[in-house]
KESE-645004 format. One record per atom (N, C-alpha, C): atom name; x, y, z; residue in one letter; residue number from 1. Coordinates in steps of 0.02 Angstrom, whole numbers, plus 50000, padded with zeros to 5 digits. Example, Ala and Ser with C-alpha at 12.3 -4.5 7.8 and 13.67 -1.06 7.14 Angstrom:
% residues 2
atom atome:N; px:50660; py:49716; pz:50390; residu:a; num:1
atom atome:CA; px:50615; py:49775; pz:50390; residu:a; num:1
atom atome:C; px:50660; py:49835; pz:50390; residu:a; num:1
atom atome:N; px:50642; py:49888; pz:50354; residu:s; num:2
atom atome:CA; px:50684; py:49947; pz:50357; residu:s; num:2
atom atome:C; px:50645; py:50002; pz:50394; residu:s; num:2
% end
This chain:
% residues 131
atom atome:N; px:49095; py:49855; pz:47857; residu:x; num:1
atom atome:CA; px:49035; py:49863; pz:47818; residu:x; num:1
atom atome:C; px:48983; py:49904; pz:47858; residu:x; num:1
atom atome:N; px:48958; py:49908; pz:47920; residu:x; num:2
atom atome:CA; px:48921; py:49935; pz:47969; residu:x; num:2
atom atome:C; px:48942; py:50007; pz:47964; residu:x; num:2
atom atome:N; px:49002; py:50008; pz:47967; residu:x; num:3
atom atome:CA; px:49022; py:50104; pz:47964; residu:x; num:3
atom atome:C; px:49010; py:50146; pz:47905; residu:x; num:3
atom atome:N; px:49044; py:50089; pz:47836; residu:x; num:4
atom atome:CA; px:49023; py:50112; pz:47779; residu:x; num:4
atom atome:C; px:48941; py:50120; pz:47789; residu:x; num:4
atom atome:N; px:48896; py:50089; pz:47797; residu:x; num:5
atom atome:CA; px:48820; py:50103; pz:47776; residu:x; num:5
atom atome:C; px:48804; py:50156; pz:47843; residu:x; num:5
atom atome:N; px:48841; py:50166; pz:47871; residu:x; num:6
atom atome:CA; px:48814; py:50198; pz:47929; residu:x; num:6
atom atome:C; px:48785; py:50215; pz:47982; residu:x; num:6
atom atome:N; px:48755; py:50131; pz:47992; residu:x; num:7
atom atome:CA; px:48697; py:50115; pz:48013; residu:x; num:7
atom atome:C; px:48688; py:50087; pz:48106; residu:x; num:7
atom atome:N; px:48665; py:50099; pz:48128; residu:x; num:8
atom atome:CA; px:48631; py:50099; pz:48189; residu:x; num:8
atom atome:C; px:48598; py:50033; pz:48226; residu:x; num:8
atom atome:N; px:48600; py:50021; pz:48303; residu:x; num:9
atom atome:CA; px:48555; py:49979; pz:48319; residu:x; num:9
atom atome:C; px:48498; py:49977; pz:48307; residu:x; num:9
atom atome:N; px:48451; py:50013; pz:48255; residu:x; num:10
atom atome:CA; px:48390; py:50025; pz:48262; residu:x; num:10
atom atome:C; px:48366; py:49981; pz:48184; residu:x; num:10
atom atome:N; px:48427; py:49984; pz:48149; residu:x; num:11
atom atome:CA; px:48400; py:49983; pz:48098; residu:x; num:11
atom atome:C; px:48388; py:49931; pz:48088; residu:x; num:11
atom atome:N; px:48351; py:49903; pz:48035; residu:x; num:12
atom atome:CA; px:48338; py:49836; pz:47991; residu:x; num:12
atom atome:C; px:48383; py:49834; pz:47950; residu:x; num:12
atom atome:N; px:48417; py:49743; pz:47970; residu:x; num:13
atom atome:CA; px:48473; py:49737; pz:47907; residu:x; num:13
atom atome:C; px:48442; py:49681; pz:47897; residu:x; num:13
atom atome:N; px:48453; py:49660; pz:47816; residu:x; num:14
atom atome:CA; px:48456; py:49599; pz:47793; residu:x; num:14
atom atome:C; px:48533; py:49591; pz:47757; residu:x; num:14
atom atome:N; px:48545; py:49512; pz:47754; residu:x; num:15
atom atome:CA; px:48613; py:49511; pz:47724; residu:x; num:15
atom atome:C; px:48598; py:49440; pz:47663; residu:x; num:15
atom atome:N; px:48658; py:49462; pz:47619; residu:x; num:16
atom atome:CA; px:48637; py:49421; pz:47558; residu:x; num:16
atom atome:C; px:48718; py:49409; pz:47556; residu:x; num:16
atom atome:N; px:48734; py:49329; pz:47506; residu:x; num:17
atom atome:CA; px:48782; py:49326; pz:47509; residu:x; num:17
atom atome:C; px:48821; py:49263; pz:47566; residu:x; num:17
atom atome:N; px:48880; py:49246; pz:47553; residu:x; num:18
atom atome:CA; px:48936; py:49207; pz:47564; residu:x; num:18
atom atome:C; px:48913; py:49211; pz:47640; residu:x; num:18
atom atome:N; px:48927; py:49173; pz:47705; residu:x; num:19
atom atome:CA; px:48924; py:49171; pz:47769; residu:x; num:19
atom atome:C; px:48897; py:49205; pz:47795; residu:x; num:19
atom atome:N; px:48809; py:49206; pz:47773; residu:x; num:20
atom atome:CA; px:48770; py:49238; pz:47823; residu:x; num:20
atom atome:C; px:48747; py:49215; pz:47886; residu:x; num:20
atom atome:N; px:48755; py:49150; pz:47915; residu:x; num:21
atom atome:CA; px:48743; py:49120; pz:47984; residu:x; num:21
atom atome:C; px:48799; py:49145; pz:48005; residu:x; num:21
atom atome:N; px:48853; py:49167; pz:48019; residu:x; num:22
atom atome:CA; px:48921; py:49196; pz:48027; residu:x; num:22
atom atome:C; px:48920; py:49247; pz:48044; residu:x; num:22
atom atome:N; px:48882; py:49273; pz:47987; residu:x; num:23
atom atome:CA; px:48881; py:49370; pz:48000; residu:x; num:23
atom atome:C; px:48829; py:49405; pz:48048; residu:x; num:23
atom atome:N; px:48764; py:49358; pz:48046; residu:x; num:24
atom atome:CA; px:48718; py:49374; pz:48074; residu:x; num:24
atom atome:C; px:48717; py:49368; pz:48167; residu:x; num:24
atom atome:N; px:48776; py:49324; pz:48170; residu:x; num:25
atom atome:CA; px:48785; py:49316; pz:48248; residu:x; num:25
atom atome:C; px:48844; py:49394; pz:48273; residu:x; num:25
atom atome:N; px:48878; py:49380; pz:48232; residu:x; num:26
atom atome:CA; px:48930; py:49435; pz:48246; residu:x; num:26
atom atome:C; px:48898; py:49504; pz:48270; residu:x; num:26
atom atome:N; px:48850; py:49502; pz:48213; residu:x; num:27
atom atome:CA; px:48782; py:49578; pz:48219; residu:x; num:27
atom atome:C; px:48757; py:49590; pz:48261; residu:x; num:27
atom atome:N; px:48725; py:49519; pz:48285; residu:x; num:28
atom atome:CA; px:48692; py:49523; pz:48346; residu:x; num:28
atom atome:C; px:48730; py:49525; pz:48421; residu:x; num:28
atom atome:N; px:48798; py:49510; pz:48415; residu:x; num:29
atom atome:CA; px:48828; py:49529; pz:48453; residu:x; num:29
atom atome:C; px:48856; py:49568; pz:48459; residu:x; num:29
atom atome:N; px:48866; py:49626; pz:48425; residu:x; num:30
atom atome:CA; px:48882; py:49690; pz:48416; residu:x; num:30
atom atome:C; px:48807; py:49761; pz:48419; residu:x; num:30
atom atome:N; px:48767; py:49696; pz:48414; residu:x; num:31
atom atome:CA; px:48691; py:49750; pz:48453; residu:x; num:31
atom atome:C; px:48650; py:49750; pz:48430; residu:x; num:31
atom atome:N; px:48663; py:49738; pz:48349; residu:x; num:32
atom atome:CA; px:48631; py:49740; pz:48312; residu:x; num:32
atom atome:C; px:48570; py:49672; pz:48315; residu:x; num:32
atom atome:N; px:48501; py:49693; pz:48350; residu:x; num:33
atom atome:CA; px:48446; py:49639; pz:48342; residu:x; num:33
atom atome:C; px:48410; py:49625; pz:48289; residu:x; num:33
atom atome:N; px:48409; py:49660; pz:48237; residu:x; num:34
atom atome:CA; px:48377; py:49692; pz:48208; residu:x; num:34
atom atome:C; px:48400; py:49653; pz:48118; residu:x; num:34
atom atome:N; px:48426; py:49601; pz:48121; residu:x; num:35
atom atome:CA; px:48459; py:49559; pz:48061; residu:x; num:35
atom atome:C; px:48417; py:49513; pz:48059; residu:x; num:35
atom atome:N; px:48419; py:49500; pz:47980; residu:x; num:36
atom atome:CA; px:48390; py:49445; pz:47979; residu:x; num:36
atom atome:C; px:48423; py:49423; pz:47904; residu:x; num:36
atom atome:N; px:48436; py:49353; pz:47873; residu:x; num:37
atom atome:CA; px:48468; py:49341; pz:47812; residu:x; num:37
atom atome:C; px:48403; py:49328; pz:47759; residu:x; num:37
atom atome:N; px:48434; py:49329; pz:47693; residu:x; num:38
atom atome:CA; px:48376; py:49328; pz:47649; residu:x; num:38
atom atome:C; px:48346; py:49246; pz:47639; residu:x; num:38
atom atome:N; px:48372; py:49193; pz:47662; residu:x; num:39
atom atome:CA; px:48351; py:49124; pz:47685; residu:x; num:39
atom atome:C; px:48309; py:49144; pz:47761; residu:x; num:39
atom atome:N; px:48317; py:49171; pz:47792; residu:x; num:40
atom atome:CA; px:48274; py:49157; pz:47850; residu:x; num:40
atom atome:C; px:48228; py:49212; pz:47871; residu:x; num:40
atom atome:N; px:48204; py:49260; pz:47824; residu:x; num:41
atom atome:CA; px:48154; py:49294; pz:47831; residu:x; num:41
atom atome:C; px:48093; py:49310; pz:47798; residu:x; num:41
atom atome:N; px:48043; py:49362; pz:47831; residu:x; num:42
atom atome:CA; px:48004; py:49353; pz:47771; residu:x; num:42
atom atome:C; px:47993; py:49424; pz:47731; residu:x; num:42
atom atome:N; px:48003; py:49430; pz:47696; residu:x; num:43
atom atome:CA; px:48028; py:49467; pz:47640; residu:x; num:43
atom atome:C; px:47967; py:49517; pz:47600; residu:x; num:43
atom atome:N; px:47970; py:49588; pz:47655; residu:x; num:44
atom atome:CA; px:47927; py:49637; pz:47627; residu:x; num:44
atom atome:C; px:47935; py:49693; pz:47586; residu:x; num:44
atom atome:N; px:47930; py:49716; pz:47529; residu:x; num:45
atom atome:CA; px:47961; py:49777; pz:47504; residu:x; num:45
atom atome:C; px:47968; py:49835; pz:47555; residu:x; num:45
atom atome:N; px:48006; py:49867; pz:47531; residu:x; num:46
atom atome:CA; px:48049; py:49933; pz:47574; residu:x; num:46
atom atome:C; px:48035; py:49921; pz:47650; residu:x; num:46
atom atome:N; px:48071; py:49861; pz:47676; residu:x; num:47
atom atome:CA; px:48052; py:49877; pz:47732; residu:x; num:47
atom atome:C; px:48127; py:49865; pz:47786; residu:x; num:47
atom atome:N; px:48179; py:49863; pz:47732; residu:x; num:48
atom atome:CA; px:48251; py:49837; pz:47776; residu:x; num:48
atom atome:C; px:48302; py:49938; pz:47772; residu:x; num:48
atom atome:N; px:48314; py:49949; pz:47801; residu:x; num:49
atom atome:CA; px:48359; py:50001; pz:47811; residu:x; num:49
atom atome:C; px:48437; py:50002; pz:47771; residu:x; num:49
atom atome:N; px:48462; py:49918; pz:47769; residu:x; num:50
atom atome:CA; px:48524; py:49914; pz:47758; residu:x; num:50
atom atome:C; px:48515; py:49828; pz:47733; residu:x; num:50
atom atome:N; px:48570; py:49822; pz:47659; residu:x; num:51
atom atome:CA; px:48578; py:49763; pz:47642; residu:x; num:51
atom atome:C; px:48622; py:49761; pz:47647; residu:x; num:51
atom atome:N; px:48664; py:49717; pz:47667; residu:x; num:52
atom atome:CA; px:48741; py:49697; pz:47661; residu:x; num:52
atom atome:C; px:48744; py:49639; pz:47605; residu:x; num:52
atom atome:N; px:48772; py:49627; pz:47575; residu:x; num:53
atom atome:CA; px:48791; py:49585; pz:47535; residu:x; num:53
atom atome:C; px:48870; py:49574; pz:47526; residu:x; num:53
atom atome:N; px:48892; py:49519; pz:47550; residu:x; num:54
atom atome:CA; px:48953; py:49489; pz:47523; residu:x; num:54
atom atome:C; px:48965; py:49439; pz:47487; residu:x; num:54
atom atome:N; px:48997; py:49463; pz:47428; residu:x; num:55
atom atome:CA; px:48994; py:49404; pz:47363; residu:x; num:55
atom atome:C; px:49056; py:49395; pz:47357; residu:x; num:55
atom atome:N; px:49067; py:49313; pz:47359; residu:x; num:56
atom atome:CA; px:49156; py:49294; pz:47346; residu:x; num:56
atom atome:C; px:49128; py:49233; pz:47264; residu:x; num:56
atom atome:N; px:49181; py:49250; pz:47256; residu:x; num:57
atom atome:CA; px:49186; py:49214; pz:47196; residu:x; num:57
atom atome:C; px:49141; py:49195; pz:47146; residu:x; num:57
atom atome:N; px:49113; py:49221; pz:47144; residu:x; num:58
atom atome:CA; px:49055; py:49225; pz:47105; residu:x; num:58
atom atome:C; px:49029; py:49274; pz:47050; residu:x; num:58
atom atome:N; px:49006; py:49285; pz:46991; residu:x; num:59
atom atome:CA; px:49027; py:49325; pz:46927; residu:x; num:59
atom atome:C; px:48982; py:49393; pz:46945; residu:x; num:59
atom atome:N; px:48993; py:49432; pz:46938; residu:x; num:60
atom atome:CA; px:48970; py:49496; pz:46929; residu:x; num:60
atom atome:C; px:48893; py:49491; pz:46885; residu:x; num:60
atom atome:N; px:48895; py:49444; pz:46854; residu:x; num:61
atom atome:CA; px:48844; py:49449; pz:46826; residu:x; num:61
atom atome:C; px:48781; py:49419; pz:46865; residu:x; num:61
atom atome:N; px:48803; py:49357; pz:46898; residu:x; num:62
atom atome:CA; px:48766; py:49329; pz:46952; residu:x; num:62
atom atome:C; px:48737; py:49376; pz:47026; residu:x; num:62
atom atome:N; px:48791; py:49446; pz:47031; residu:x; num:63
atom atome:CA; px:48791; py:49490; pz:47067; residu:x; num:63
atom atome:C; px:48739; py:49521; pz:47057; residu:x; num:63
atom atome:N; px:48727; py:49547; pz:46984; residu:x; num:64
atom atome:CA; px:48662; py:49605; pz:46981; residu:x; num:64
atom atome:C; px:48610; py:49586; pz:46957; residu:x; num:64
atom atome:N; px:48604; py:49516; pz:46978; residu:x; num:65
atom atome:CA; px:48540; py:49484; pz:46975; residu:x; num:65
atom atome:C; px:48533; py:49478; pz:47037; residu:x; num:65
atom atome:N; px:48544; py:49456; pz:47082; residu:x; num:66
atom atome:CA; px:48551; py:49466; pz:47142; residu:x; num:66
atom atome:C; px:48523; py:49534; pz:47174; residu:x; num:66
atom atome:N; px:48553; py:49575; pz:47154; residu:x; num:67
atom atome:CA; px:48548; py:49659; pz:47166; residu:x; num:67
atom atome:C; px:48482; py:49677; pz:47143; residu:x; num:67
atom atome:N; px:48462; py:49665; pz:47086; residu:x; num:68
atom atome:CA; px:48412; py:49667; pz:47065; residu:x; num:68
atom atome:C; px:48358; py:49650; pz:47108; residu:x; num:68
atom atome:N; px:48330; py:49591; pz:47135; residu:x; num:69
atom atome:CA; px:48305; py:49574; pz:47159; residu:x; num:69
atom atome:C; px:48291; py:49574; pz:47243; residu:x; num:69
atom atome:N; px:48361; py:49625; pz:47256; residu:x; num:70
atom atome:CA; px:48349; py:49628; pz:47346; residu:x; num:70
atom atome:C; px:48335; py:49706; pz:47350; residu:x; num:70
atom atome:N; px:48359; py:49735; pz:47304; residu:x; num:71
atom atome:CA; px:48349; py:49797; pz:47312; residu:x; num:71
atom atome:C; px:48278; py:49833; pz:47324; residu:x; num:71
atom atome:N; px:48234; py:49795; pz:47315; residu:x; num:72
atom atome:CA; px:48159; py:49791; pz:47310; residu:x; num:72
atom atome:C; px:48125; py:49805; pz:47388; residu:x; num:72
atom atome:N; px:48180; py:49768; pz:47407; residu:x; num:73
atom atome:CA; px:48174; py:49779; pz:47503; residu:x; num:73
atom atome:C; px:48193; py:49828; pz:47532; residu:x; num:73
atom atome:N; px:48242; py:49864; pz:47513; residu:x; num:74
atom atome:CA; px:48267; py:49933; pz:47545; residu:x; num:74
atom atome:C; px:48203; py:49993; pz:47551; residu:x; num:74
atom atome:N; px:48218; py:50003; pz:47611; residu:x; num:75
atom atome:CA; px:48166; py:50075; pz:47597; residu:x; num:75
atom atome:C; px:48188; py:50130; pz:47560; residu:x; num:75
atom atome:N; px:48144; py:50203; pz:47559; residu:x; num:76
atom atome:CA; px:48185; py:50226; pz:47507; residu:x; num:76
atom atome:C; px:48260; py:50262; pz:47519; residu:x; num:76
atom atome:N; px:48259; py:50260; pz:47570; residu:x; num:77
atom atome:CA; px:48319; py:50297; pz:47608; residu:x; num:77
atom atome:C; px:48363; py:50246; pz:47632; residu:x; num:77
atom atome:N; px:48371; py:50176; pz:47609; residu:x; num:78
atom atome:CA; px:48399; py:50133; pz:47622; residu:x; num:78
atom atome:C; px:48465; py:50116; pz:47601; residu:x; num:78
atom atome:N; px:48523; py:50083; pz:47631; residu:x; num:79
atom atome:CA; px:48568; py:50083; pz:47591; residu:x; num:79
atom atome:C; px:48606; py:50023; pz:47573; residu:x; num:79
atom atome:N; px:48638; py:50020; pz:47519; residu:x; num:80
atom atome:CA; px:48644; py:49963; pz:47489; residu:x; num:80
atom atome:C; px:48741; py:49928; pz:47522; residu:x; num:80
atom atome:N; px:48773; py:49906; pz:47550; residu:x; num:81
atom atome:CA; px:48829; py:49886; pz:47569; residu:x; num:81
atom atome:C; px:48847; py:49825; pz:47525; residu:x; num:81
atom atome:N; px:48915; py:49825; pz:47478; residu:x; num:82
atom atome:CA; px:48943; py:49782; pz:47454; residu:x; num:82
atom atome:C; px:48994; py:49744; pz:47465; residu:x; num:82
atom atome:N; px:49008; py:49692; pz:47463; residu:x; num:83
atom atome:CA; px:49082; py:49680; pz:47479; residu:x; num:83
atom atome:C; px:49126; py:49625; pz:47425; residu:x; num:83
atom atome:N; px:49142; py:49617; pz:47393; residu:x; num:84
atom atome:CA; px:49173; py:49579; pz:47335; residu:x; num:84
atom atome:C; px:49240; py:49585; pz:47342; residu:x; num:84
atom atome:N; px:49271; py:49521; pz:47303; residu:x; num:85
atom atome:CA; px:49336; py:49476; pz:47332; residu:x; num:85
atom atome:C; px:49367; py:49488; pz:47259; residu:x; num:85
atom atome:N; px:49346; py:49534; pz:47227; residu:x; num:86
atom atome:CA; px:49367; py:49545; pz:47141; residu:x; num:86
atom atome:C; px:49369; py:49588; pz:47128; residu:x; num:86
atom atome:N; px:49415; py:49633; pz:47153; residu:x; num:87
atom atome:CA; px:49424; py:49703; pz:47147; residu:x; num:87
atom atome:C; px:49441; py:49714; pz:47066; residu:x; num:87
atom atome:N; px:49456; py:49695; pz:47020; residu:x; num:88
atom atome:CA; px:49462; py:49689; pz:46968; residu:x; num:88
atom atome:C; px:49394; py:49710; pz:46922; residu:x; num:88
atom atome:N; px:49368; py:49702; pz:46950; residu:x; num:89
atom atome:CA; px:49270; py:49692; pz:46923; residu:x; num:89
atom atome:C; px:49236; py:49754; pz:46953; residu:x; num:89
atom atome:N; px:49297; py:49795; pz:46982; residu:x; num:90
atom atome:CA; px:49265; py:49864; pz:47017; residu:x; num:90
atom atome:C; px:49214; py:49903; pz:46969; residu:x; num:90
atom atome:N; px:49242; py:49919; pz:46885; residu:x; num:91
atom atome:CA; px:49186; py:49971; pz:46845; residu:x; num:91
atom atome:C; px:49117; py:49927; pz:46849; residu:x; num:91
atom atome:N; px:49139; py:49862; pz:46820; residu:x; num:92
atom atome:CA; px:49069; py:49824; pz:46823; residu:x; num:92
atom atome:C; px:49030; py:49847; pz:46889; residu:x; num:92
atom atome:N; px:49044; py:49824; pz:46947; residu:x; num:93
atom atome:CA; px:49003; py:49823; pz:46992; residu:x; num:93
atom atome:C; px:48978; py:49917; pz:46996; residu:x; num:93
atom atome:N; px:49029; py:49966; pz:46978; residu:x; num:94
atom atome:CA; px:49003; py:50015; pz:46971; residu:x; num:94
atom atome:C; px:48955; py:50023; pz:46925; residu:x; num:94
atom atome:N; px:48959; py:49999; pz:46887; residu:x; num:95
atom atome:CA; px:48889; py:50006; pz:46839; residu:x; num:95
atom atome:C; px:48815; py:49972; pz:46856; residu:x; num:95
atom atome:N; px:48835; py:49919; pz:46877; residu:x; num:96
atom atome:CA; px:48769; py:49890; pz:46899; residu:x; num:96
atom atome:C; px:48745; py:49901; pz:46941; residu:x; num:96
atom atome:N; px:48779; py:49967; pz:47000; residu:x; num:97
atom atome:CA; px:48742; py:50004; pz:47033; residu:x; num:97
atom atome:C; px:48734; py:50041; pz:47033; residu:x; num:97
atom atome:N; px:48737; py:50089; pz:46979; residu:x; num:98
atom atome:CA; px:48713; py:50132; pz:46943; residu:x; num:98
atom atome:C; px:48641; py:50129; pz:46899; residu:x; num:98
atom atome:N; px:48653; py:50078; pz:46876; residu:x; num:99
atom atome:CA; px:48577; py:50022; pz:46823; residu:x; num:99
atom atome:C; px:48519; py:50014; pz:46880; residu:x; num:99
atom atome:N; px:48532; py:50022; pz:46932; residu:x; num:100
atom atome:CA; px:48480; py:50029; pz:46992; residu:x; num:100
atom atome:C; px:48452; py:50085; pz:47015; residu:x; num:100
atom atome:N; px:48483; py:50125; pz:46973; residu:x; num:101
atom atome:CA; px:48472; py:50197; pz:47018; residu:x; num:101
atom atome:C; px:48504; py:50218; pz:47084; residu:x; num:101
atom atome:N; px:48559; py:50182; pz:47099; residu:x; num:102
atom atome:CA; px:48607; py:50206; pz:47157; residu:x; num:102
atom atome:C; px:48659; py:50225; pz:47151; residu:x; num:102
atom atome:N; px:48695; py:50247; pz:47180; residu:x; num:103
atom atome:CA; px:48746; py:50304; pz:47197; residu:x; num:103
atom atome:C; px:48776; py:50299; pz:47223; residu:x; num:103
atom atome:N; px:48875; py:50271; pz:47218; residu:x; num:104
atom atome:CA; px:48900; py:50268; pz:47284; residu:x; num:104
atom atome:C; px:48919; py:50321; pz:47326; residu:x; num:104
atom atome:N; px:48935; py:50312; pz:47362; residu:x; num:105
atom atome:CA; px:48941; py:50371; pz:47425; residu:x; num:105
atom atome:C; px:49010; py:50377; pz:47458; residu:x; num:105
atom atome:N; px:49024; py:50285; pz:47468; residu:x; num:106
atom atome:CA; px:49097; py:50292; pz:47489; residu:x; num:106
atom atome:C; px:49119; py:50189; pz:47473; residu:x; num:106
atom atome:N; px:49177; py:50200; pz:47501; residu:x; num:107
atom atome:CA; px:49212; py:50133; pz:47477; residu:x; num:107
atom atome:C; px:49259; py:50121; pz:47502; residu:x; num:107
atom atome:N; px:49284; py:50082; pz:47503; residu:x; num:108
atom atome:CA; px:49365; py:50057; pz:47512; residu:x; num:108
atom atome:C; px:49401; py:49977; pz:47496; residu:x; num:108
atom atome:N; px:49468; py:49973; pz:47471; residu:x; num:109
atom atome:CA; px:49470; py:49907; pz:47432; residu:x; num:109
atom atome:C; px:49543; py:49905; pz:47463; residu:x; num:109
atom atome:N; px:49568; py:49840; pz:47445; residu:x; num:110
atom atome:CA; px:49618; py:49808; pz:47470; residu:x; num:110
atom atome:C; px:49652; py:49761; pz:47409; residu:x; num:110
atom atome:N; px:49710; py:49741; pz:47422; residu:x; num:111
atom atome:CA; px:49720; py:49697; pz:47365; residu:x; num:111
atom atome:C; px:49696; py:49635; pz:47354; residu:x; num:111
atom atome:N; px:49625; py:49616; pz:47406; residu:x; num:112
atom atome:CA; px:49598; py:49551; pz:47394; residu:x; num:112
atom atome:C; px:49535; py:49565; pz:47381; residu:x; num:112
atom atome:N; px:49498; py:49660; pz:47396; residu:x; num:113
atom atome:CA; px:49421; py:49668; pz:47393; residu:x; num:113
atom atome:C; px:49419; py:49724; pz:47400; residu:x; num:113
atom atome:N; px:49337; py:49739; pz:47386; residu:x; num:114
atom atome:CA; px:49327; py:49805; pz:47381; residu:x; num:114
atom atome:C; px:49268; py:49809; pz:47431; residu:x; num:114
atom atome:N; px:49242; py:49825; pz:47446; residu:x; num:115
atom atome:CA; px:49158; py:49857; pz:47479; residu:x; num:115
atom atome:C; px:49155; py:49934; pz:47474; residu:x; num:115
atom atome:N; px:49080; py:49931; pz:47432; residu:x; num:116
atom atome:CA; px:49065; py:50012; pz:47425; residu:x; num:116
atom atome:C; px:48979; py:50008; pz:47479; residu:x; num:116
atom atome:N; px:48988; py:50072; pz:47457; residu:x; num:117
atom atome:CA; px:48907; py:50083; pz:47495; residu:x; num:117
atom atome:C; px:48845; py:50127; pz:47460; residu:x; num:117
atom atome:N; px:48827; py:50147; pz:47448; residu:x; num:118
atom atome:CA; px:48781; py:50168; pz:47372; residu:x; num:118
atom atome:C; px:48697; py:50177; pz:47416; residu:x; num:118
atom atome:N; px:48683; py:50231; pz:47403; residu:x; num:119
atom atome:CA; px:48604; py:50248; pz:47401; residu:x; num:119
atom atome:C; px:48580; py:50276; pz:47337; residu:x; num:119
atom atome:N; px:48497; py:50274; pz:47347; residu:x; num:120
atom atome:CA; px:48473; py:50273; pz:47272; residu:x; num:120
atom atome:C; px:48494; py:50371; pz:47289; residu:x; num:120
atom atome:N; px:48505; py:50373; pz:47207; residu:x; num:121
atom atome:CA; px:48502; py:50430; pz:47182; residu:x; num:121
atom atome:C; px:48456; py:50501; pz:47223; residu:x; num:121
atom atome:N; px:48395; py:50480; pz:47206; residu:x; num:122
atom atome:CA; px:48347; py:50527; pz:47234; residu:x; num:122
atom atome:C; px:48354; py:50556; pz:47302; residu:x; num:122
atom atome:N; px:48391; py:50492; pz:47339; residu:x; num:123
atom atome:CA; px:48404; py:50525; pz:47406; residu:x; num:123
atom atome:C; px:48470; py:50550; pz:47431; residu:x; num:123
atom atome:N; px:48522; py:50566; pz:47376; residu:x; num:124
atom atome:CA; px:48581; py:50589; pz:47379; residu:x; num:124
atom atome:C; px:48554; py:50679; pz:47373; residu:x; num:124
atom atome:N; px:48523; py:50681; pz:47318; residu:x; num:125
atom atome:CA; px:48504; py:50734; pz:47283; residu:x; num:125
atom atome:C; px:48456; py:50766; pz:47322; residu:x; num:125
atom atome:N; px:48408; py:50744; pz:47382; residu:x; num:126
atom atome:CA; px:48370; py:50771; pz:47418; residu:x; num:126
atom atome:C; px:48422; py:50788; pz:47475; residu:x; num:126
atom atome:N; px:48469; py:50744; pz:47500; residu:x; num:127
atom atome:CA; px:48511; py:50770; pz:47564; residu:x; num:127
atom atome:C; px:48560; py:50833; pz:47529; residu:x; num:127
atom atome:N; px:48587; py:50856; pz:47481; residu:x; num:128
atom atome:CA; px:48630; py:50907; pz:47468; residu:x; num:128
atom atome:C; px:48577; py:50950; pz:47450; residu:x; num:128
atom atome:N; px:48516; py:50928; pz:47450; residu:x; num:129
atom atome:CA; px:48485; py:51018; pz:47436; residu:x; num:129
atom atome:C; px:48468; py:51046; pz:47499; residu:x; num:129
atom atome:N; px:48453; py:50978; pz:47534; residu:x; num:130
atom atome:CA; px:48433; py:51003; pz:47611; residu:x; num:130
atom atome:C; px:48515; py:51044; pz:47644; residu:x; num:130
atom atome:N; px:48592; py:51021; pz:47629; residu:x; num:131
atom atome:CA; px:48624; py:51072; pz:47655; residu:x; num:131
atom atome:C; px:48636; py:51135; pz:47652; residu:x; num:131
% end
């Protein structure tokens, strides 16, 4: 998930989702200081770099309410990391990050999951004019 979003010791992550006391140690032991979960922080608009979210078993629909509501935190150049145990539910989840105004970028799935990675629109479309 870290490679997919691309992201750096510098950045601000928050994580949403299935075993975040779990994930958040792993982070920090991989360098990352800079985590914090959506239970144990305090919660400013655009001010996280990177959300991770891992959702197991749980409905897609419960997902982009979810999404809905964290996405509020990303800055604007922020990026959104998914990870779901229902690869089956792949268009859905493509659509509902689309319904946000994001964009995936890249992905990869397995026969038990998928994780994509997705920035908003506006800043896809500002980096290819800048090449």
């Amino acid at each position: 998930m870290v490679e997919l979003a691309r992201c750096c010791a510098g950045h601000r992550i928050i994580l949403a989702g299935s075993n975040e006391p779990d994930r958040i140690l792993k982070l920090h032991r991989c360098g990352f200081s800079r985590v914090v979960t959506t239970g144990t922080c305090k919660l400013s608009r655009r001010q996280y770099d990177v959300a991770f979210v891992e959702w197991r078993q749980h409905s897609i629909k419960a997902l982009e309410t979810t999404l809905d509501w964290l996405v509020h935190f990303l800055s604007p150049n922020g990026a959104l990391v998914i990870w779901i145990d229902a690869p089956p539910e792949r268009r859905k989840l493509h659509a509902a990050i689309e319904k946000l105004g994001f964009h995936i970028e890249a992905g990869t799935r397995c026969e038990i999951c998928l994780a994509v990675s997705a920035r908003r629109g506006d800043v896809l479309l500002r980096h290819t004019m800048a090449a």
